[in-house]
GUTOR-977197 format. One record per residue (C-alpha): residue number from 1; residue in one letter; chain; x, y, z. Coordinates in Angstrom, 1 decimal. Example, Ala and Ser with C-alpha at 12.3 -4.5 7.8 and 13.67 -1.06 7.14 Angstrom:
! residues 2
+-----+---------+--------+--------+--------+--------+
! num ! residuo ! cadena !     px !     py !     pz !
+-----+---------+--------+--------+--------+--------+
!   1 !       A !      A !   12.3 !   -4.5 !    7.8 !
!   2 !       S !      A !   13.7 !   -1.1 !    7.1 !
+-----+---------+--------+--------+--------+--------+
END
This chain:
! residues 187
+-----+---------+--------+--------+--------+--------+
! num ! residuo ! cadena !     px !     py !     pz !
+-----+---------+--------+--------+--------+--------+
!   1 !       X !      A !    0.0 !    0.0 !    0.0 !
!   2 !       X !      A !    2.9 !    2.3 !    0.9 !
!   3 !       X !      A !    4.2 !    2.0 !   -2.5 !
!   4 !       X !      A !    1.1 !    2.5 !   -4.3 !
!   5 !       X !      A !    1.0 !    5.7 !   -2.5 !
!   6 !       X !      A !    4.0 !    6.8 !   -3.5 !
!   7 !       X !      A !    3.8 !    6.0 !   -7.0 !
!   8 !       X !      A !    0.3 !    7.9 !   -6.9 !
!   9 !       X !      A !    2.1 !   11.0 !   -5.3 !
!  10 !       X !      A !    4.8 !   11.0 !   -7.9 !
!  11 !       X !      A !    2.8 !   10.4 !  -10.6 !
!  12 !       X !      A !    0.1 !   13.2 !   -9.3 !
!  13 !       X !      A !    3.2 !   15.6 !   -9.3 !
!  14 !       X !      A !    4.8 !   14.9 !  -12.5 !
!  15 !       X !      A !    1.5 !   15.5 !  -14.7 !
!  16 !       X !      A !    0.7 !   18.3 !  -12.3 !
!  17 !       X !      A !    4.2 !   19.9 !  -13.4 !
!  18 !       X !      A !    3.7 !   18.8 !  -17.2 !
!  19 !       X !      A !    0.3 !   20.3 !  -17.5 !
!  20 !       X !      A !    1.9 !   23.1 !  -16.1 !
!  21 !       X !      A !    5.0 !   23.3 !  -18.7 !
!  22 !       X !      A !    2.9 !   23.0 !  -21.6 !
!  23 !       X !      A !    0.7 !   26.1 !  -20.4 !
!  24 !       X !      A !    3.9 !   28.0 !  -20.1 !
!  25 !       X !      A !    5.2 !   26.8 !  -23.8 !
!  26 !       X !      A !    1.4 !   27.7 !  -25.6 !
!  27 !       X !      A !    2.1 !   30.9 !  -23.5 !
!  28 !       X !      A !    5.5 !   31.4 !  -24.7 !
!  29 !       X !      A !    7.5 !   31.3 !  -22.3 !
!  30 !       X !      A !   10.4 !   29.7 !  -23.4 !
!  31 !       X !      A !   13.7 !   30.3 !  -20.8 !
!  32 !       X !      A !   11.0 !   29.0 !  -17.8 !
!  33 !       X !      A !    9.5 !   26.0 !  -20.0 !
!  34 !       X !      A !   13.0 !   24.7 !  -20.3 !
!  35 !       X !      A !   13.9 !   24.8 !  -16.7 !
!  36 !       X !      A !   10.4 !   23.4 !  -15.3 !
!  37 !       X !      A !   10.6 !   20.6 !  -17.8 !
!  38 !       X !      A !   14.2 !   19.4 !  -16.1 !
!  39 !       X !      A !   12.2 !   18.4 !  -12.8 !
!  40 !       X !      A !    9.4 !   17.4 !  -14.8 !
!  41 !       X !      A !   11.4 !   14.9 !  -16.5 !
!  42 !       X !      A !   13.2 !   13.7 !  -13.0 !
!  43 !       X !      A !   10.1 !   13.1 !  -11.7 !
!  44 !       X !      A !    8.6 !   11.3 !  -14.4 !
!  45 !       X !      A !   11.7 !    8.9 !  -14.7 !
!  46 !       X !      A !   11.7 !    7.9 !  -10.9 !
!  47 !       X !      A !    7.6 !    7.5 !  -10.7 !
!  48 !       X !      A !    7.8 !    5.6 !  -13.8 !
!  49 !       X !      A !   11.0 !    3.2 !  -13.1 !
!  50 !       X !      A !    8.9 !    2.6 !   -9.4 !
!  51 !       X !      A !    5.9 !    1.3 !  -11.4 !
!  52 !       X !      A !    7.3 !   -0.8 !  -13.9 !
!  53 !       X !      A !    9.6 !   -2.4 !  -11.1 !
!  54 !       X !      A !    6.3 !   -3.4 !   -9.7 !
!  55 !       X !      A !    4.1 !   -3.5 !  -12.4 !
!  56 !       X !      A !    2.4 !   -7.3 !  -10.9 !
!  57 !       X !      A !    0.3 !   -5.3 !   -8.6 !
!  58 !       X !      A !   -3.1 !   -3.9 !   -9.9 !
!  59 !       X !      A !   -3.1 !   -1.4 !   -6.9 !
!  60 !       X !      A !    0.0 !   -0.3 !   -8.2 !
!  61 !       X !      A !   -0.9 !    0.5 !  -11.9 !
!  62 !       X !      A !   -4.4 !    1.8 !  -10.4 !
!  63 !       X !      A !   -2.0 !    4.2 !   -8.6 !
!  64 !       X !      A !   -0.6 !    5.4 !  -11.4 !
!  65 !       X !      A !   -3.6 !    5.8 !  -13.5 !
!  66 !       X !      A !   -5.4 !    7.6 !  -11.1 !
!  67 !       X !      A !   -2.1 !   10.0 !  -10.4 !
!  68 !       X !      A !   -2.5 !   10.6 !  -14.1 !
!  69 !       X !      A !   -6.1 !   12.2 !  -13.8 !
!  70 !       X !      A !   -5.7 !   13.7 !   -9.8 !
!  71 !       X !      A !   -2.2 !   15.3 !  -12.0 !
!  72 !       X !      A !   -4.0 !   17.0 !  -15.0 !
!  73 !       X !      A !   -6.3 !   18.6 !  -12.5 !
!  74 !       X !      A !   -3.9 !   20.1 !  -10.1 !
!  75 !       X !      A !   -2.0 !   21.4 !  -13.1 !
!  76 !       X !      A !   -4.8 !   23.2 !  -14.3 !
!  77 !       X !      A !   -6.0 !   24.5 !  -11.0 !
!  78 !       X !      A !   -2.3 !   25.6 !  -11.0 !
!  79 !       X !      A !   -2.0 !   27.4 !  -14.3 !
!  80 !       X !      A !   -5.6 !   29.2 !  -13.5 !
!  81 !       X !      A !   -4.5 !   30.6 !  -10.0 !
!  82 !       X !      A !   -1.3 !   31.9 !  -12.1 !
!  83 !       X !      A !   -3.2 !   33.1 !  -15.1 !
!  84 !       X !      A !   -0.7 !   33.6 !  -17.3 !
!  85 !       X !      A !   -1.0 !   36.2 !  -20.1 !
!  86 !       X !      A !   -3.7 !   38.5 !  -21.3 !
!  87 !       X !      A !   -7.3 !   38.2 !  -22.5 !
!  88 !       X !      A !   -9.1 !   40.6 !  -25.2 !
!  89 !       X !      A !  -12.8 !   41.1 !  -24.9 !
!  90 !       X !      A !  -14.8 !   41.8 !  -27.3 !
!  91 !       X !      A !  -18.3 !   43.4 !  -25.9 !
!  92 !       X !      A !  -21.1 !   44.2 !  -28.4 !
!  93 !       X !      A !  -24.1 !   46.4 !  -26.9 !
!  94 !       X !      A !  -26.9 !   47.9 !  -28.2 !
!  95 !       X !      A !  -27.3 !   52.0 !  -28.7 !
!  96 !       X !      A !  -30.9 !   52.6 !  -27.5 !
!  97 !       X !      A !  -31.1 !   56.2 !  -24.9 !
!  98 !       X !      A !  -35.4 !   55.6 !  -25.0 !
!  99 !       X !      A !  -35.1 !   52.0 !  -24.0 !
! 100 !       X !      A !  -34.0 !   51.9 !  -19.7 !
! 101 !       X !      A !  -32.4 !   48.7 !  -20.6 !
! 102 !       X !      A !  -30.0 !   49.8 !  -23.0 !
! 103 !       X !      A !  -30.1 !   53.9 !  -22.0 !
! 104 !       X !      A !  -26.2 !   53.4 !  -20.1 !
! 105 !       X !      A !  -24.2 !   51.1 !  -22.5 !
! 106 !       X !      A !  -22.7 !   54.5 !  -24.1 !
! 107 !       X !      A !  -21.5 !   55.2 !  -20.6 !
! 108 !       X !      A !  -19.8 !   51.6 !  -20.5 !
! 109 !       X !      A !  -16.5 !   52.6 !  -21.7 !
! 110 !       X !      A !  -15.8 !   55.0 !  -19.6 !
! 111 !       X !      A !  -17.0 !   53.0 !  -16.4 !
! 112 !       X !      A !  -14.3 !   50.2 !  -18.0 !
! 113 !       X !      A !  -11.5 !   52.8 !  -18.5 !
! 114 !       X !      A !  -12.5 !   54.1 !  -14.3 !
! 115 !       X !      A !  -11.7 !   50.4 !  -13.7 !
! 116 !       X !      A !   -8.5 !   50.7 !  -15.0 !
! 117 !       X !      A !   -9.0 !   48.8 !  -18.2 !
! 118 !       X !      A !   -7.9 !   49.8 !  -21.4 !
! 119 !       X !      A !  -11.0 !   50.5 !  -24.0 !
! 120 !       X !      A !  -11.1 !   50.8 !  -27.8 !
! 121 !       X !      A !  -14.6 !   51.6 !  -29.0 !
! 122 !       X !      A !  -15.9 !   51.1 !  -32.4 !
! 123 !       X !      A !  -19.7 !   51.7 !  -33.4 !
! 124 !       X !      A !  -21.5 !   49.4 !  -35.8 !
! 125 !       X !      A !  -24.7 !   48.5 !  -37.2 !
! 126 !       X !      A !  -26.8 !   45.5 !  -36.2 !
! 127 !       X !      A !  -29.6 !   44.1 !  -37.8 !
! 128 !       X !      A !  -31.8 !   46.1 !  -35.1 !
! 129 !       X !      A !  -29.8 !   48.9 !  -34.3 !
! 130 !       X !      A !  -26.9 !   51.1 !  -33.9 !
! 131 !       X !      A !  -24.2 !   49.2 !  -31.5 !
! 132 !       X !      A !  -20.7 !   49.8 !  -29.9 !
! 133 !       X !      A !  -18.4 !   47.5 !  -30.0 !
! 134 !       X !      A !  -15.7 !   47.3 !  -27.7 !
! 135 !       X !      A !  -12.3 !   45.4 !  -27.4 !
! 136 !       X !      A !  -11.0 !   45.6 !  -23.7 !
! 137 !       X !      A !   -7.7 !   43.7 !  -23.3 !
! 138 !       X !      A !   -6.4 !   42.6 !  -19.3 !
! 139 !       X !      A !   -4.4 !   40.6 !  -17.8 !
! 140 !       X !      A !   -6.0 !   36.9 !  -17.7 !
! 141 !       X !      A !   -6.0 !   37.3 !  -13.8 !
! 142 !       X !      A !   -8.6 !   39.8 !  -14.5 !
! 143 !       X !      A !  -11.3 !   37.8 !  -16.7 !
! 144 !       X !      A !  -13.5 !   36.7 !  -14.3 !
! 145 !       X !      A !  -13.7 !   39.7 !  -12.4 !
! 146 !       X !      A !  -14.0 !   41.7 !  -16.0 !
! 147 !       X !      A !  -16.9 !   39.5 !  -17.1 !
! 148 !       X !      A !  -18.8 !   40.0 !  -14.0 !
! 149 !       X !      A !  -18.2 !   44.0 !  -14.2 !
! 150 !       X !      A !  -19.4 !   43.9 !  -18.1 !
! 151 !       X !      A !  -22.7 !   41.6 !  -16.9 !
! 152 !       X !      A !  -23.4 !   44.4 !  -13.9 !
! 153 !       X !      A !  -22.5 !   47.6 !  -15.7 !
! 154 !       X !      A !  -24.8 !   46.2 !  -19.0 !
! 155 !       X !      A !  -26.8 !   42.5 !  -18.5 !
! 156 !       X !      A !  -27.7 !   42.7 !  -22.2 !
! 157 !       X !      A !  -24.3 !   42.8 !  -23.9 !
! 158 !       X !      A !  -22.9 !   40.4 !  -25.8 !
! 159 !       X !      A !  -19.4 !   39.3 !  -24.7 !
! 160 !       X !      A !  -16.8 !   36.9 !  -26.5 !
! 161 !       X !      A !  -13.0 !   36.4 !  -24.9 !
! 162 !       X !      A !  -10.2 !   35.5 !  -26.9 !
! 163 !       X !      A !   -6.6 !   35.0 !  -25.7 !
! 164 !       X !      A !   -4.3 !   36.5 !  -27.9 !
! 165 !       X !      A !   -1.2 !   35.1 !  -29.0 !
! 166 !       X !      A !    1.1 !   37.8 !  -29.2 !
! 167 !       X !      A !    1.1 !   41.5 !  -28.2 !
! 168 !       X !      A !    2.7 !   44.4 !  -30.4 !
! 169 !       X !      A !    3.0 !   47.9 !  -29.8 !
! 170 !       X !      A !   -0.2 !   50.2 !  -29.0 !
! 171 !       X !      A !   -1.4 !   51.9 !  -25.9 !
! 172 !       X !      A !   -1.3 !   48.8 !  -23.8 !
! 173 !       X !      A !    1.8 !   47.7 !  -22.6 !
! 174 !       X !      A !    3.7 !   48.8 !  -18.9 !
! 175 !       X !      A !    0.9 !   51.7 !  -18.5 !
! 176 !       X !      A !   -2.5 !   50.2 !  -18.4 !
! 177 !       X !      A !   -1.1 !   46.7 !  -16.6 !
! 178 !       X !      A !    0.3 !   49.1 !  -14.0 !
! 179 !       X !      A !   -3.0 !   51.3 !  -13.9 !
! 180 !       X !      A !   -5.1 !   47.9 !  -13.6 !
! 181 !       X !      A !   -3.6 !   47.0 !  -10.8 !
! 182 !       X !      A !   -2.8 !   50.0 !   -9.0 !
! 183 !       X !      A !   -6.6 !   50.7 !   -9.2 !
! 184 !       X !      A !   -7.7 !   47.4 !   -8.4 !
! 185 !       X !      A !   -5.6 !   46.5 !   -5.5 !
! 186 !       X !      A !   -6.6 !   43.9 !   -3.0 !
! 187 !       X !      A !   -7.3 !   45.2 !    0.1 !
+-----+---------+--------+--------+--------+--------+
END
């Protein structure tokens, strides 16, 4: 039983660590991806040469399976409480000042930038009226919290979120990632 624990533990940690190195190579990180995949790897080979050394038991292989799954999930839950990277959304809401529902969405923007997010509006036509379209890119720590500003500020919009793969230039950068979170600072 003692081994079957500890072939569960090692196997837990090494997919924990993969899952984890393969977030931070889709993410681009490539000097950390490197250096995490090193203890990845020395884990792997001493939970692997444990269970084929004892490979007879079914408790033992059960171990390892279930290691496998308990792994994947601790990696994610990992990766999410890092949040690595940045999401754009993309809110679409309706232009409507004589309708209560829609009468603040013009204001929207502007409670967004207040937040400390950056804002880019565009207007556009819908198949029922006049709409704004805006792309709001934060830091991925920020989604959830974004998403539930957007649904209180304006329950109608539409939202879609995107991650981006690469960043470029624009107003973005050092100055609204340091005015996010100097203006939503954890108390």
């Amino acid at each position: 039983m003692e081994l079957a624990i500890t072939i569960f533990v090692l196997n837990a940690l090494y997919i924990s660590i993969n899952t984890f190195r393969t977030m931070l190579v889709v993410k681009g990180h490539q000097y950390l991806a490197p250096i995490v995949a090193v203890f990845e790897e020395f884990i792997y080979v001493m939970a692997l040469a444990i269970a084929l050394q004892h490979i007879d038991s079914p408790l033992n292989i059960a171990a390892y399976a279930i290691g496998f799954g308990v792994g994947i999930y601790i990696g994610i839950i990992i990766e999410d409480k890092i949040a690595l990277g940045y999401v754009n959304f993309e809110v679409t809401v309706q232009i409507d000042p004589t309708n209560p529902i829609h009468a603040h969405n013009e204001e929207l923007a502007e409670h967004l930038r207040d937040l400390g997010y950056g804002v880019t509006v565009t207007r556009a036509q819908g198949r029922s009226g006049a709409r704004l379209v805006l792309s709001i890119l934060a830091p991925r720590k920020a989604d959830r919290r974004l998403m539930e500003q957007i649904q209180e500020l304006s329950p109608d919009a539409f939202i879609m979120v995107q991650e981006p793969v690469q960043l470029a230039g624009g107003f973005w950068s050092k100055e609204v990632d340091h005015r996010y979170h100097h203006v939503n600072k954890r108390p």
